[in-house]
Structures are given as C-alpha cells and as structure tokens.
LOPA-311579 format. One record per residue (C-alpha): residue number from 1; residue in one letter; x, y, z. Coordinates in nm, 2 decimals, always signed. Each point is the difference from the previous one (the first is absolute). Layout:
N
<r pos="NUM" code="A" xx="X" yy="Y" zz="Z"/>
...
This chain:
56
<r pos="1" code="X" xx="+0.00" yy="+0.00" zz="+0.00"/>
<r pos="2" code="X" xx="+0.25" yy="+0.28" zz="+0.09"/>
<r pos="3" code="X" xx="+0.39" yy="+0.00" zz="+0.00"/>
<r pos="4" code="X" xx="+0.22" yy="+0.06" zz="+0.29"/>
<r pos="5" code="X" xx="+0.04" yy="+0.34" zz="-0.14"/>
<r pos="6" code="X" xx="-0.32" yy="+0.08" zz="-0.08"/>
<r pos="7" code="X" xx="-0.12" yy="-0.13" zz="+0.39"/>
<r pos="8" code="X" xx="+0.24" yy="+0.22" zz="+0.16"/>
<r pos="9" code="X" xx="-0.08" yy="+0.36" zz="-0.23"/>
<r pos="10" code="X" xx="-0.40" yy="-0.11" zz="+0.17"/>
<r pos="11" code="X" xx="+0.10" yy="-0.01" zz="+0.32"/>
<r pos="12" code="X" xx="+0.21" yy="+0.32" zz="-0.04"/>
<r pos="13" code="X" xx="-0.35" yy="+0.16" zz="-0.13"/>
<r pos="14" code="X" xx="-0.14" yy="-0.16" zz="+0.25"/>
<r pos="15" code="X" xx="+0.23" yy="+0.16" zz="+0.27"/>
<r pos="16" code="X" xx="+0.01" yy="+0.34" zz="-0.14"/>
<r pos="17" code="X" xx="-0.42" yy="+0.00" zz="-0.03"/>
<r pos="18" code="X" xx="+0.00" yy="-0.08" zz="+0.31"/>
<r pos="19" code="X" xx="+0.28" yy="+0.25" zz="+0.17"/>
<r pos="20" code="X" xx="-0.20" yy="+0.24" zz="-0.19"/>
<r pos="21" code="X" xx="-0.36" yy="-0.06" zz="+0.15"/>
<r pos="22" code="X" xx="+0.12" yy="+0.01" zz="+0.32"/>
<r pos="23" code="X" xx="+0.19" yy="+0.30" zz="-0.07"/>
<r pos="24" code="X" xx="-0.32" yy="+0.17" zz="-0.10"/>
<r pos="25" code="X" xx="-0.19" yy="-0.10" zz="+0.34"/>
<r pos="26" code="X" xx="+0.33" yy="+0.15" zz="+0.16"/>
<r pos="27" code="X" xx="-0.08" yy="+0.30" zz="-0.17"/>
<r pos="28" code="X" xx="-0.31" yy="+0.07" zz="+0.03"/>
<r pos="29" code="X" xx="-0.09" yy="-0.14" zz="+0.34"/>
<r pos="30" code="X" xx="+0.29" yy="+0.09" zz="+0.23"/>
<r pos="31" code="X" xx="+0.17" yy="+0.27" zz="-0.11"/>
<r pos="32" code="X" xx="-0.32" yy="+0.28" zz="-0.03"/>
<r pos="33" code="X" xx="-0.09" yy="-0.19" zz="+0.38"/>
<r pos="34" code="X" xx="+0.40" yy="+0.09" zz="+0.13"/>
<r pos="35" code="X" xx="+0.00" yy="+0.35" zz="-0.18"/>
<r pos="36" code="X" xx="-0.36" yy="+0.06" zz="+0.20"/>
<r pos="37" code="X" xx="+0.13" yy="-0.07" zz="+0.32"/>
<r pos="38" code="X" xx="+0.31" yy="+0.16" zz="-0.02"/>
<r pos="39" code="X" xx="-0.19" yy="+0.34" zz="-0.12"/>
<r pos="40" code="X" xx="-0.21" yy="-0.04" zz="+0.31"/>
<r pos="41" code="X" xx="+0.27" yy="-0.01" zz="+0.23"/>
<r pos="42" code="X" xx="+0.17" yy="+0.29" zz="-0.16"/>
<r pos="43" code="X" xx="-0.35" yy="+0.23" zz="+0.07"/>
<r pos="44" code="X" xx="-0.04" yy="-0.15" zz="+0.34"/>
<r pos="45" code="X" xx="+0.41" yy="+0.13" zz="+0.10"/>
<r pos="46" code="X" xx="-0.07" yy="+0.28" zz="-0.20"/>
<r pos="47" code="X" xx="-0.37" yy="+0.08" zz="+0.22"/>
<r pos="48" code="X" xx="+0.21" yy="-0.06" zz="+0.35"/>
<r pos="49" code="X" xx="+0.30" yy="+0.23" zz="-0.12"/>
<r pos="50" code="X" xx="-0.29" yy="+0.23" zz="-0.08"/>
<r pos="51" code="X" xx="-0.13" yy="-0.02" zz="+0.36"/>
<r pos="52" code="X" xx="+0.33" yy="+0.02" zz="+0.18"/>
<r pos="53" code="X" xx="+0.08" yy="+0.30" zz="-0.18"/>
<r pos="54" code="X" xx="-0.32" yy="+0.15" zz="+0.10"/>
<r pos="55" code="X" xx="+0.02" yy="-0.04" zz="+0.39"/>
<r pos="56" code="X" xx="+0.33" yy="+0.13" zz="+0.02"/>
C-alpha cells in the first residue's frame, strides 16, 4: 500500500497538522485569558497607587 518513504512524509503531515491545531487552541484560548488577567492586575496596582497618593 504505501512505501517506507511515503509512510513517514504521512506521519510528518500528521505531526505538523497536529502541532498546528494545538497551536491554534494555544492561541486563541490562553493567551487573550493571560493578557486579561495581567491587564487587571495592572488597573488594580494602578487604582491603589492612585489611593496612596491621595491620602498623603
């Protein structure tokens, strides 16, 4: 059915299809949720600098 050759370029296919769809989840699933977090940190430090400032 398929030579040596052939076998191993499908598995190669195979691998980079699949480094690729779980490169997409990656992409779209935890890197918007880490930038989102980190953003609300920033305005929370940001909101208490805001305040220390203001009772001195």
């Amino acid at each position: 059915m398929f030579e040596f050759d052939q076998y191993l370029g499908f598995l190669l296919f195979l691998l980079i299809l699949t480094i690729g769809f779980w490169l997409m989840i990656f992409l779209t699933a935890i890197i918007p949720y880490w930038i989102g977090g980190s953003l609300k940190e920033r305005l929370k430090e940001m909101k208490e600098n805001k305040k220390k400032k203001k009772d001195d």
